[in-house]
N, C-alpha and C positions, 0 to 999 in steps of 0.2 A: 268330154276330152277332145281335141284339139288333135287334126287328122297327124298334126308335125310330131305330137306328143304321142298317140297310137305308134308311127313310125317307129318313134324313138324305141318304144318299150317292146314292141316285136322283135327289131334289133337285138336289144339286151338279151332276149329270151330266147333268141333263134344263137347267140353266144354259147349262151350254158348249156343250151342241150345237144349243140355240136361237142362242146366239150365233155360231158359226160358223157354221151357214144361211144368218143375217138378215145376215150381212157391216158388224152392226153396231157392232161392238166388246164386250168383255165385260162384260155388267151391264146396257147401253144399251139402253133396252126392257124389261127382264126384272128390274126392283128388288123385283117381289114375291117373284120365286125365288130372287135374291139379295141379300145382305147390304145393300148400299147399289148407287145409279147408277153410282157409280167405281172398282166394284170386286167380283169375282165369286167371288173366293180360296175365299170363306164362302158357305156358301146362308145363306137367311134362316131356315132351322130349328137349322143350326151357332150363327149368330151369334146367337140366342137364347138357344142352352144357353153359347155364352162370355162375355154377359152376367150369368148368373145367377151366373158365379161367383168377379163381379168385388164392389170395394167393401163388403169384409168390416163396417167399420164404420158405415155406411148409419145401421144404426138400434142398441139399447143387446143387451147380450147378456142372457138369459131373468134373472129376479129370482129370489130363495131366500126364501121366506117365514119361513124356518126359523131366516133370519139378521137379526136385530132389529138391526144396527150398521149394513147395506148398506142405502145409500139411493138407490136405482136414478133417482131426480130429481136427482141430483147431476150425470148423465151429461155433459152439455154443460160445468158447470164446473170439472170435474176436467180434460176434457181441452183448458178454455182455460187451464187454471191453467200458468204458466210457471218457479215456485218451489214449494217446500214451502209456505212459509208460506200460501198461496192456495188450499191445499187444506181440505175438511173434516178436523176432527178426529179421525174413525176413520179416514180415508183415509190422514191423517198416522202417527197412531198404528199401522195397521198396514204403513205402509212402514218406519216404525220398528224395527218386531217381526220384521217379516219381513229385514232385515240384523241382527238382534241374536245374535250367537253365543254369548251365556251362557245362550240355551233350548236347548244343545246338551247332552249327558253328556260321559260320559270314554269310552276308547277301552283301557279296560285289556284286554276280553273280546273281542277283534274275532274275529267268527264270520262265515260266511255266511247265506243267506240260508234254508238248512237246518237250521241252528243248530249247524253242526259249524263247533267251534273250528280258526282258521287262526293258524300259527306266529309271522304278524305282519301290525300293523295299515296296511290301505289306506291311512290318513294318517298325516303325522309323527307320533308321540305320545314322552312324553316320560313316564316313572311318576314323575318327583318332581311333574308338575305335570298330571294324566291328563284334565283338562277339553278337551275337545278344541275348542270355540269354535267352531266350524262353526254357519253360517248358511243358512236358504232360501236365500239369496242364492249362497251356494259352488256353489251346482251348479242354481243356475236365478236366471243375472243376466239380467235384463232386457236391458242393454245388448249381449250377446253372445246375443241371440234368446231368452232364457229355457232355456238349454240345457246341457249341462255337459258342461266343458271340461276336467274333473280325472281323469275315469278312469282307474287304470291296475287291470287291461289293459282295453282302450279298446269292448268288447265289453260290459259291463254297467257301472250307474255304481255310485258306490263313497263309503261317507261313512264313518259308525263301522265299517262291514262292510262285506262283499263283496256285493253286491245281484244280484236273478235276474233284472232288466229294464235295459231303455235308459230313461233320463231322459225324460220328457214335456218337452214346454214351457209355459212358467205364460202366454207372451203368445197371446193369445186363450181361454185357457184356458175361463172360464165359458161358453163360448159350447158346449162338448162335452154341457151338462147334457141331461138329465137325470141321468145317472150317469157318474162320473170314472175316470179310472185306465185302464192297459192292458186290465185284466180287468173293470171297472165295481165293483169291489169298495166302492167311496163314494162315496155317493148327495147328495153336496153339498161345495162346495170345503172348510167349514172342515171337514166330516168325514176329508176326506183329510189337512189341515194336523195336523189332534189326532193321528192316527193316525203321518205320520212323526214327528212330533217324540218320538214313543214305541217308535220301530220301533230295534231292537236295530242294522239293516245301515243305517240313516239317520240320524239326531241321537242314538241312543242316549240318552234322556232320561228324564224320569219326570214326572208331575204334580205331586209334590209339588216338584221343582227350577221348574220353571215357577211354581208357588204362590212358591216363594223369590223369584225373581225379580223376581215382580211387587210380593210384602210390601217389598222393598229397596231396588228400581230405580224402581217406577213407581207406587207410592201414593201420591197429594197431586200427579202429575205432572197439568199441565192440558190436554194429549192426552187423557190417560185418564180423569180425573175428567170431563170432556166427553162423552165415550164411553161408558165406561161407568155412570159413575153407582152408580144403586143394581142395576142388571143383575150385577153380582159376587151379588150377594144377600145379603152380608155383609161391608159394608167397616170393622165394627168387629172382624170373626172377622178378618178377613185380615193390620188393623194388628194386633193382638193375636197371632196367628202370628209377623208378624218381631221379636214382644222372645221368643215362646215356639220356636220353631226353631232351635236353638244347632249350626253346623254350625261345626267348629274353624278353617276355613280354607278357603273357598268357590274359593278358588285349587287346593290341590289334593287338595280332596276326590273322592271317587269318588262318582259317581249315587246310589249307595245309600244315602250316610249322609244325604242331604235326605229320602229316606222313611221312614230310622230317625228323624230329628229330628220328622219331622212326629209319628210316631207316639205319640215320645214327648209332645210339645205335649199330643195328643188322650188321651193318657191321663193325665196332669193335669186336662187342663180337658174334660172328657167334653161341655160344652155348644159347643165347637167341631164342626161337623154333619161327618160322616162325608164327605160330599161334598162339603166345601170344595174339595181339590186339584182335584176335577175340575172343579169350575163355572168356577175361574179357569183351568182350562187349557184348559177350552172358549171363554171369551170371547178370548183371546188366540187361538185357532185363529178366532175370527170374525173379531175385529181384522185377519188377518192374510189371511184371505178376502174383506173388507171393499174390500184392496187388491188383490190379485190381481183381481178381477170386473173392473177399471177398465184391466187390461192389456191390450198391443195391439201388433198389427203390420200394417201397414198402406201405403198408397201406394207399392206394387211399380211396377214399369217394365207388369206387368201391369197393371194398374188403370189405369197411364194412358194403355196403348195402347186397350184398351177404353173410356171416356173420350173417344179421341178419335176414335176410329172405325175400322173395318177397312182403310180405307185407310191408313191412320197409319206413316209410316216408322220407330216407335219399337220395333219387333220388326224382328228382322233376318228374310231369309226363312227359313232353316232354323229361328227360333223360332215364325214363322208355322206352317208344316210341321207342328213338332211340337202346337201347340195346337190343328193339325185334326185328328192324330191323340191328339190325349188327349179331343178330345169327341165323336170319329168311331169311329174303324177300331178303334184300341188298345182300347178297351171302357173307358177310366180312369176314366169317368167314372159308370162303374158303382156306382161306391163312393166316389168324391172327385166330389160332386154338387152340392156348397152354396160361397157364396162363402169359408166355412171349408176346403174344398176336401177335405170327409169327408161323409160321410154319421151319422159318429156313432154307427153301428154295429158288430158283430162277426164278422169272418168268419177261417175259417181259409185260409190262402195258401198253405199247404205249407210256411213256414217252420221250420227246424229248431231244437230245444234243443240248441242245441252253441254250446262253447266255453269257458272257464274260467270256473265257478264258477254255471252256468246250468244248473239241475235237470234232470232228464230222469225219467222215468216209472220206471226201475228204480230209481234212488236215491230217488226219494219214495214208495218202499214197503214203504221201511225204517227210515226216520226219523220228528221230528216233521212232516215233510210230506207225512201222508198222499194215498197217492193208491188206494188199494184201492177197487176197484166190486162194489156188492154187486149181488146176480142182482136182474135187471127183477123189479118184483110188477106187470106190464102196465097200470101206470098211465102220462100220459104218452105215450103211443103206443108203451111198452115201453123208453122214457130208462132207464138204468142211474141209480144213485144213487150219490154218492161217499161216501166210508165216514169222517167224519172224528171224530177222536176226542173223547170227551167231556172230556177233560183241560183241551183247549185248548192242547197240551203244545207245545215248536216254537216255531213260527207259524201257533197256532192250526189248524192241522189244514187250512190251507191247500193243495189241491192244486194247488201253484205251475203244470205245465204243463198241467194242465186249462184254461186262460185263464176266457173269460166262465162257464162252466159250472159253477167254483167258485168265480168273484167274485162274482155274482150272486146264491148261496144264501148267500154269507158275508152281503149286503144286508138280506137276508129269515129268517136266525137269526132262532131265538126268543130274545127279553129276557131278560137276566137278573132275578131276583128284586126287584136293587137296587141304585140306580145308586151305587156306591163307589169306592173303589180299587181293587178287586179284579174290576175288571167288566172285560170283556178292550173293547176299546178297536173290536172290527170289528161289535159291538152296541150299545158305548152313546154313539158316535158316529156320530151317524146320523139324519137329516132322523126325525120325529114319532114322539120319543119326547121324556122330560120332558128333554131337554139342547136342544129345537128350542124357540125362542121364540115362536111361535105355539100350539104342541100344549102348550106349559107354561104359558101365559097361558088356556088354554080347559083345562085341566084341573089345577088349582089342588091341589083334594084330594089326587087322584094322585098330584101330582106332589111335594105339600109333606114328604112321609114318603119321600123317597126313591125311589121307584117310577120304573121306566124308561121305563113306557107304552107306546102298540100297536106291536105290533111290524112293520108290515109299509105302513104309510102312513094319509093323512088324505085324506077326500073334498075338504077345501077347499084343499088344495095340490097334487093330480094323484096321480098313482102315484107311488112311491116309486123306479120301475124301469121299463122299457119295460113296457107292456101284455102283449107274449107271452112274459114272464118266469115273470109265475103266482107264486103265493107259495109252490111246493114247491119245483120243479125246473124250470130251462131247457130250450128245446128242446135236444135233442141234440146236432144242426147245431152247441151251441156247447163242445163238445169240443175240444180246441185251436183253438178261436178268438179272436182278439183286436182290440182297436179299429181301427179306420179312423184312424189316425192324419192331423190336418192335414198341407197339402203347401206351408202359406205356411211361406217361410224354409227348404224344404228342404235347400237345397243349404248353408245352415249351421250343419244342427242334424246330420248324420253322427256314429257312423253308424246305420245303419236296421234298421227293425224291431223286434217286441217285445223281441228280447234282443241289439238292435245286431250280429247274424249277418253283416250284409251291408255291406261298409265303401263303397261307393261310390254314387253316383247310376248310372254306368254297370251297376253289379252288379244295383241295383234293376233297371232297366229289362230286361237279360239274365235277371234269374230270372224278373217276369213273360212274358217273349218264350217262354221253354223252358218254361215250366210247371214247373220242377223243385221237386221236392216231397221235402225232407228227413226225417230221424227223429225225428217227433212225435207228436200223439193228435189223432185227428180224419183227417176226409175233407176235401182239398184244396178248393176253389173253381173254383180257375184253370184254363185250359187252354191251351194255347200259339198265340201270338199270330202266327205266321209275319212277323215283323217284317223287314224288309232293314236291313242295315246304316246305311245312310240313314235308313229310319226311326228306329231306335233314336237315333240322335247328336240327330237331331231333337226327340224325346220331350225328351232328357235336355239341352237347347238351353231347352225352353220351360220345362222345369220351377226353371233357373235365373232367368227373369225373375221370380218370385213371392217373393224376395228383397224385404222391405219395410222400413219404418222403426219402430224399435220408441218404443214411447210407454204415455201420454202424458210428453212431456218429462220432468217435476215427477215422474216415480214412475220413472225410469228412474235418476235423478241419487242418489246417495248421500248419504246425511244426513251433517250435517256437525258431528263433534263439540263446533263451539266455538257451533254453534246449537243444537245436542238433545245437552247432555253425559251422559252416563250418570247421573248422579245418583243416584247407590246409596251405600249404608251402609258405612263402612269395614269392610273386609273383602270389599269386593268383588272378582271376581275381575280382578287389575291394573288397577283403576279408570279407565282410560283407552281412546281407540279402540285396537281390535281391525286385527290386518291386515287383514282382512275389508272392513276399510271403506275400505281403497286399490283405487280403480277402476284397474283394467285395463282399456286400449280393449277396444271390441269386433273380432271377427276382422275380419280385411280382407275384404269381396265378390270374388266370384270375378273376374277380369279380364273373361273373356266374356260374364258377367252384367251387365254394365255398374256393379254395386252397387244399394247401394240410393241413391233420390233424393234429393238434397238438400231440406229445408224448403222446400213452395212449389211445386218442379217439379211436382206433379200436379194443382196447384188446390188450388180449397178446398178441397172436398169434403166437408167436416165434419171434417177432420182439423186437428188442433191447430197 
């Protein structure tokens, strides 16, 4: 136990037996030891810490300098805005982008996430018509918590391929920054956006089909002309692309013939820049980061029993219970510390690589995903280094169960030569280099010839990664370890953990209780929590109240094709909305949870 958490509960206990002395009822007299006069449940060092880690959206989530489209003073009017139309123009535009499923590929090659071909693809596909039309949105709606609801099997999620994680969720998402993803492997939302829209097990797509897209669908559009402007940095190269791109039938082409078309384009007209494909497939990842920064969930049954004070009958007592043991006894709050209800960081939990289609240390030391360690050269404190190949062969040489320990060094690569096609996507997407709107505007020269720029961050935007990252190797400590995942919306974003191992809230709270430490890499954290039975239900009682409301409204609601029609060139693919774009409610709240609250029930608060 944890000297803050001793503290705490001498507190609590030096309460009650004042109060049973003085025969003066609990609290009565004694407000400084306790929470409030009416009520003693809490010491006032508890109700401290269940303050802090209430009212997630209080103030705006950290800014990206990197991102020239996100305009962090917008904050208040995006989330008074109650339609689309009342939104800024990148905000629009990237809710746009972000439901558009023709930045998806086709679905002909479906592999896993080790790049071993599997007999048949996670989603329908069809080879007379192989674009498989899949959206951000397929497997992180807004409406249904930012979380995905298509897996099958329900253990990893699943887009063009078999994928080796559980789905994040995009509501709250910017607020995890510094560095994103289960393993931190991208160091800014739209680096993470460039990156699946190109990932072989996610949208299976290419830059140059994103360039189509954008030549066909969205040039002359006044979203995007607003937006972006002259930031494409060539809107006469990009219209001149869609008369020079000749794909025979964008319906059922396959991914590759938009990079043979490009190619071809550029080999005619040699003064089209090498880098076109990817500057437009970076501004659509900003576009599309632009919205996501503005996502939210918010005004849980938590928030407004906190709110309204600890005496507040809007927790039942068993969710009471459990909320003193997630800031108390349980230790939760060891690592879910901030009103995100994470700390942001990486640790290993003893959770296992098991289950279909989830790597594990012997298969990735046989494939493209290395996972070989080469002997200490006692730098480091004697860290081993991962051995990844220079091919880039795979997925990039990715050692998927290493977690932070080879996300981190993917961050901190050296640059390629030269930012082109050919630049693998986990270097040249990535906060300051010349694709970062800041480090491209301050280094002009560099960056005009193609150049990818420093590889490892900028003094005037912070680190590029936590401080005890380093720009070699991570501490050790982060050998199968992986993010602190938020716990707003738990109970309906199941199931848990980095590679969804654990299907339940009850399971959670029993694998922390036992300390059980599965077949992974790395040295566990945890240690076993001697919880009662009581306890446990309790835990898994409060963790159900942080169930909130996702928003803001106006970014939750689906565009609607007869307001933003697709507007693309004949030959687009079936010119019309996309299934994609029929909302499904979101799941129903648990009974016991009471759901989330109606508009209003929590107050203002600053919520929309």
């Amino acid at each position: 136990m944890s000297r803050q958490i001793r503290a705490a509960s001498a507190a609590g206990l030096a309460c009650l037996v004042a109060a049973a002395v003085s025969g003066s009822g609990c609290g009565k007299g004694w407000g400084s030891r306790c929470a409030s006069p009416d009520d003693c449940f809490f010491s006032g060092d508890e109700w401290g810490r269940v303050r802090s880690l209430a009212d997630v959206t209080k103030a705006p989530p950290p800014g990206d300098p990197s991102n020239g489209l996100l305009d962090p003073a917008s904050w208040d009017a995006v989330r008074a805005a109650k339609e689309a139309a009342e939104l800024p123009p990148a905000v629009r535009l990237g809710w746009r982008l972000y439901h558009d499923p023709r930045l998806s590929g086709d679905g002909s090659d479906p592999r896993d996430s080790l790049g071993v071909a599997q007999p048949s693809a996670p989603r329908k596909y069809d080879p007379a018509s192989p674009q498989l039309r899949i959206a951000c949105v397929d497997c992180h709606d807004p409406a249904k918590y930012g979380s995905d609801y298509t897996s099958q099997p329900p253990n990893v999620s699943n887009g063009a391929g078999f994928y080796d994680v559980n789905t994040q969720q995009t509501l709250n998402v910017a607020r995890l920054a510094p560095v994103f993803y289960w393993n931190g492997r991208a160091d800014s939302l739209w680096a993470q956006a460039a990156q699946v829209m190109e990932s072989p097990v996610s949208m299976a797509s290419r830059r140059e089909k994103t360039l189509w897209v954008v030549a066909n669908c969205y040039l002359g559009d006044a979203d995007a002309q607003a937006t972006w402007g002259s930031l494409v940095a060539a809107d006469g190269d990009v219209a001149k692309v869609r008369d020079l791109m000749k794909v025979a039938s964008p319906a059922t082409a396959k991914t590759a013939e938009f990079r043979a078309a490009y190619d071809d384009a550029r080999s005619a007209h040699p003064e089209i820049p090498a880098s076109l494909a990817t500057r437009v497939h970076v501004e659509v990842a900003k576009a599309i980061a632009a919205y996501e920064w503005f996502l939210s969930s918010d005004r849980s049954r938590f928030d407004a029993f906190v709110a309204a004070g600890p005496a507040s009958p809007l927790l039942s007592a068993s969710e009471k219970r459990g909320l003193k043991l997630f800031v108390g006894r349980a230790g939760c709050m060891n690592c879910h510390n901030t009103s995100m209800f994470s700390d942001g960081q990486f640790h290993d939990v003893g959770v296992a690589q098991a289950g279909e289609h989830v790597p594990t240390v012997p298969a990735c030391t046989t494939t493209g995903c290395e996972c070989r360690v080469a002997e200490s050269d006692g730098a480091d404190g004697g860290a081993p280094a991962l051995a990844f190949p220079e091919t880039g062969a795979g997925v990039g040489g990715a050692c998927l169960p290493a977690g932070a320990y080879a996300g981190v060094q993917k961050v901190h690569a050296a640059p390629p030569a030269a930012a082109d096609a050919a630049v693998p996507t986990t270097t040249a997407f990535r906060r300051c280099t010349c694709f970062d709107d800041d480090y491209r505007a301050a280094h002009e020269d560099e960056c005009a010839d193609g150049g990818a720029g420093e590889a490892h961050g900028c003094e005037e935007q912070g680190p590029a990664t936590y401080g005890d990252a380093g720009v070699a190797r991570p501490p050790v400590r982060w050998l199968g370890a992986w993010r602190t995942p938020s716990l707003r919306d738990v109970a309906m974003t199941g199931p848990y953990m980095h590679d969804g191992a654990i299907a339940t809230l009850e399971d959670v709270v029993w694998h922390y209780d036992q300390a059980t430490a599965g077949a992974g890499w790395g040295t566990p954290e945890i240690s076993p929590l001697l919880l009662s039975d009581q306890d446990r239900a309790d835990l898994v009682a409060f963790l159900k109240t942080l169930t909130g409301v996702p928003g803001p409204p106006a970014l939750v609601s689906r565009p609607d094709p007869e307001s933003y029609p697709p507007a693309c060139a004949p030959g687009d693919l079936d010119a019309g909305a996309d299934a994609s774009l029929a909302a499904d409610g979101p799941p129903d709240a648990p009974e016991e949870s009471g759901g989330a609250m109606a508009d209003g029930d929590a107050g203002d608060g600053g919520a929309p």
